[in-house]
C-alpha positions in Angstrom: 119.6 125.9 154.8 117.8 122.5 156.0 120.3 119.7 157.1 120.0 116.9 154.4 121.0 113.3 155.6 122.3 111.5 152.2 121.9 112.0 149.0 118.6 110.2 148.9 117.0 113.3 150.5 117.3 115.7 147.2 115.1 113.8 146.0 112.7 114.6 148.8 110.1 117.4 147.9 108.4 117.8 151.4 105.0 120.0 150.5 103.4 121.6 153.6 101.4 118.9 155.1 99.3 118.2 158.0 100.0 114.4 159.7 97.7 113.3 162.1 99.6 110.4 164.4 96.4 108.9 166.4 96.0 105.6 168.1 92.2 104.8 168.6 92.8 102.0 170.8 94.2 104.4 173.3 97.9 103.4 172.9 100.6 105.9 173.7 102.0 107.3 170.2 103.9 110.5 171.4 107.3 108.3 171.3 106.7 107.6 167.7 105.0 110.8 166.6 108.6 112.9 168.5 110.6 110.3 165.8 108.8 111.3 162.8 109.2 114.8 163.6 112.5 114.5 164.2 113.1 112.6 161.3 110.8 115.1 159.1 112.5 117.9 160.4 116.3 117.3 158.4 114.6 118.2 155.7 111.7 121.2 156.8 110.8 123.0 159.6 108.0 121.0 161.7 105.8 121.8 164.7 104.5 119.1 166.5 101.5 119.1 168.6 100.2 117.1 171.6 96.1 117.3 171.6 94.8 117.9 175.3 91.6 115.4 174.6 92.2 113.8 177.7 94.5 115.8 179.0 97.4 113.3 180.0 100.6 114.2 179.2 102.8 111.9 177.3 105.1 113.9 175.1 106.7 115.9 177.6 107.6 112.7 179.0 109.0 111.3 175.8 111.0 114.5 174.7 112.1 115.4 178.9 110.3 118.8 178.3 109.0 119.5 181.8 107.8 123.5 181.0 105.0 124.8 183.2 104.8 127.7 180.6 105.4 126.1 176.9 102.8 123.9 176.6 99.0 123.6 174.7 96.8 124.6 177.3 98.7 127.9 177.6 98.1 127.8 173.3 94.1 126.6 174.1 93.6 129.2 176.9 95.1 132.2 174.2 92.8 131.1 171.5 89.7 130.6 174.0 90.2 134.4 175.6 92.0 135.9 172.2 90.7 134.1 169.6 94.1 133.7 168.2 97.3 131.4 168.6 100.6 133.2 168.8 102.2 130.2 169.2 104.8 132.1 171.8 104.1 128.9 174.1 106.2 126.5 171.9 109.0 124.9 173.1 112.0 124.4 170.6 114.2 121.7 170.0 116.4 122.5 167.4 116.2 125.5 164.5 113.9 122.7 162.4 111.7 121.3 165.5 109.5 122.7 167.5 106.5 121.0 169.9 104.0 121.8 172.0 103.1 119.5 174.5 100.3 118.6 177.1 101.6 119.9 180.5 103.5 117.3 182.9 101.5 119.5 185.2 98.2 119.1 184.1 95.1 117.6 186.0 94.0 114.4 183.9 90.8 114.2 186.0 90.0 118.1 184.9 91.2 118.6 181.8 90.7 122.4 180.3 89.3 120.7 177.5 86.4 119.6 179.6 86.1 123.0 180.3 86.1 125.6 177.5 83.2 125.6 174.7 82.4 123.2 172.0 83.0 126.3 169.2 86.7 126.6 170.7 87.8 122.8 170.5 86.7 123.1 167.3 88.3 125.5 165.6 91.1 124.7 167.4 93.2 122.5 165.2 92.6 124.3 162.1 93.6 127.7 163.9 96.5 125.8 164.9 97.4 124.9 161.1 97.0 128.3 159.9 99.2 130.2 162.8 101.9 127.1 162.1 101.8 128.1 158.6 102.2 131.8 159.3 104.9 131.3 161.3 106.7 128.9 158.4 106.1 125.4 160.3 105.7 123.5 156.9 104.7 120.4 158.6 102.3 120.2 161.5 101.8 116.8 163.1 99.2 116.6 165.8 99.3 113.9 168.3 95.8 112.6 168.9 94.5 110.8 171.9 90.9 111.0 172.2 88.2 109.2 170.3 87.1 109.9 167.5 83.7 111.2 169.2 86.0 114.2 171.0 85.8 117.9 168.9 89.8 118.5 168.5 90.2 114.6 167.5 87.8 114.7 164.9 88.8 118.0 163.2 93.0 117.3 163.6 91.9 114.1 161.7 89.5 116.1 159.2 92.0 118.9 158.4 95.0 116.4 158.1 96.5 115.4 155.0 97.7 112.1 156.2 96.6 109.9 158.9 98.8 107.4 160.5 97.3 104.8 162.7 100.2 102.8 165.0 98.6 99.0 165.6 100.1 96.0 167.1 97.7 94.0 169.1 94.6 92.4 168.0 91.9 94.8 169.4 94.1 97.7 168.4 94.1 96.7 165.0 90.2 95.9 165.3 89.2 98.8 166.8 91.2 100.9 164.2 89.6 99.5 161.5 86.1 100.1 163.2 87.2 103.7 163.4 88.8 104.0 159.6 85.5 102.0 158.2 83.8 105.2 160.3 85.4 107.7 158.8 85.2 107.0 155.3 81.6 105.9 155.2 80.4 108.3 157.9 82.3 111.1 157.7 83.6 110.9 153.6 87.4 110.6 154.2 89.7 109.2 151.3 90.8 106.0 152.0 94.2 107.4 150.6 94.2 109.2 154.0 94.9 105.9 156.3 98.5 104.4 157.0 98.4 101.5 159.1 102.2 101.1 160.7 103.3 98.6 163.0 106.6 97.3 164.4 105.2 93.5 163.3 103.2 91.5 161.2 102.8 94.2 158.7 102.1 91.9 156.4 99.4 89.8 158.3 97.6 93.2 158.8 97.9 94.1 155.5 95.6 91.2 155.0 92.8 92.3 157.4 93.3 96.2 156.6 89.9 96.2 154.2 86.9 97.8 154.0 84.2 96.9 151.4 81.5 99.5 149.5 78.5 98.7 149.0 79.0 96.4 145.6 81.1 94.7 148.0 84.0 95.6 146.6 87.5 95.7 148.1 89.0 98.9 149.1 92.3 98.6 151.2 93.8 100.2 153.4 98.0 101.0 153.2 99.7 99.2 155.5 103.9 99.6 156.4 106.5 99.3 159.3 106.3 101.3 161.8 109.9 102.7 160.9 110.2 106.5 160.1 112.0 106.8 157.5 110.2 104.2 155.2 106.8 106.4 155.6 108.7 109.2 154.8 109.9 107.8 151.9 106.7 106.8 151.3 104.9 110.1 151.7 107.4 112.4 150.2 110.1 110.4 148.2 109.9 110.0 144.1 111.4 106.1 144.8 108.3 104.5 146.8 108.9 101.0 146.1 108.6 98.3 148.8 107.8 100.6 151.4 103.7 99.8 151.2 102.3 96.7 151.6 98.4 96.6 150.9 96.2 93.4 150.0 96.6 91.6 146.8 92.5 92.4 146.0 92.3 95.3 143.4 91.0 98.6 144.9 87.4 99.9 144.0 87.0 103.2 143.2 84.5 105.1 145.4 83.5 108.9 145.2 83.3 110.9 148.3 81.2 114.2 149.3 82.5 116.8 151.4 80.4 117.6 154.5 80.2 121.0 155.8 81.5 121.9 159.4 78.4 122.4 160.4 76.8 118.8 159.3 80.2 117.4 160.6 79.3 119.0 164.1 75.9 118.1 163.8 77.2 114.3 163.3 79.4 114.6 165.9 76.5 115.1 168.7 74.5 112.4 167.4 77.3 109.5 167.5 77.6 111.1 171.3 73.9 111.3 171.7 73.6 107.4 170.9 76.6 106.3 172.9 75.3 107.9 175.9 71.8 106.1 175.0 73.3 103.0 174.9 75.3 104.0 178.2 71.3 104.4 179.7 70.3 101.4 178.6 73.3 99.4 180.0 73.1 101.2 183.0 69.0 100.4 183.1 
């Protein structure tokens, strides 16, 4: 039996579901990514996942989890010589929770995601899902750190049913709605995807959260407070009301293709091929 909080949560019906937490900006999110999950996991067992795209450790930090065996490199290097996650490198919390973070004893400058193939960082995240499933993690939320250029970035944020961007300064919230306006034109995500949360001015965001299509119509993008249980409420709960705030235009509607893994890889290299151009050309 799960632990329920109130009465509130019967009327929670928590689906299995893939979160992505990811701050392009490069702000720290493990702190709020260790709430959700603890928050999410009263109500369903959760595994929560620290990326290595950069390889600095944050989570182990934020949950005092200093493990020099339990961690995802151990999880990257199985999958990389195996070709399978066992997922016997987890560290638990409680009989609900259950992460698996970046190494406090990793080498930032060398990170082993610099070093094993393109194919593996791939495949990683979704091989990740399905051994989390196996072993009846409803809920996997991945903590992502890279750009949205890096392999395991990319496909945590394809594969993810949700996508939860924390903003609170200006070029954060900028640069996060370069990245979403990316995404959904580039790559053919949902708008419905995107949750903007912040700790302030959600409403003032709200207002510059928007993308248009091509009529030049308005499509935005859901914006909240950066407290736990109101996404959750929002995500899972039948009584969603005043949890989302989103601009007063009406949204267009806009059909979206699916791309293949292989045209998404193929996309991949050439947004990496152009920024190191432009890198060249600076440099020249």
């Amino acid at each position: 039996m799960f632990k329920r909080k109130s009465v509130a949560s019967y009327k929670m019906n928590i689906p299995s579901q893939v979160i992505s937490v990811w701050g392009p900006g490069g702000n720290n999110t493990a702190n709020y990514c260790l709430n959700l999950a603890r928050e999410l996991s009263e109500y369903t067992h959760v595994l929560l996942v620290e990326l290595p795209c950069l390889g600095i450790p944050h989570l182990c930090f934020a949950a005092n989890v200093l493990d020099r065996n339990n961690h995802v490199e151990a999880a990257l290097t199985e999958f990389w010589y195996k070709g399978e996650i066992s997922l016997d490198n987890i560290h638990k919390v409680d009989e609900n929770l259950a992460i698996m973070p970046i190494s406090a004893f990793a080498n930032p400058t060398n990170p082993l995601s610099l070093r094993v193939e393109l194919d593996v960082l791939i495949s990683f995240p979704v091989q990740l899902i399905n051994s989390a499933r196996m072993k009846g993690y409803n809920v996997v939320i991945f903590n992502c750190q890279g750009q949205l250029t890096h392999p395991m970035t990319f496909f945590a944020l394809k594969n993810s049913d949700r996508i939860i961007i924390p903003v609170n300064e200006p070029s954060t919230i900028a640069f996060s709605l370069l990245n979403i306006t990316k995404l959904i034109y580039t790559f053919k995500a949902s708008p419905e995807k995107f949750i903007v949360v912040s700790s302030k001015n959600v409403e003032s965001i709200s207002e510059v959260m928007y993308i248009k299509n091509e009529n030049q119509d308005v499509i935005s993008i859901k914006s909240c407070t950066d407290s736990v249980d109101k996404i959750i409420k929002y995500l899972f709960s039948q009584d969603k009301e005043d949890t989302i705030i989103t601009r007063k235009n009406k949204k267009s509607k806009v059909k979206y293709n699916k791309y293949s893994t292989e045209e998404l890889s193929n996309n991949i290299k050439e947004i990496l091929d152009d920024e190191l151009l432009a890198v060249n050309k600076s440099k020249g």
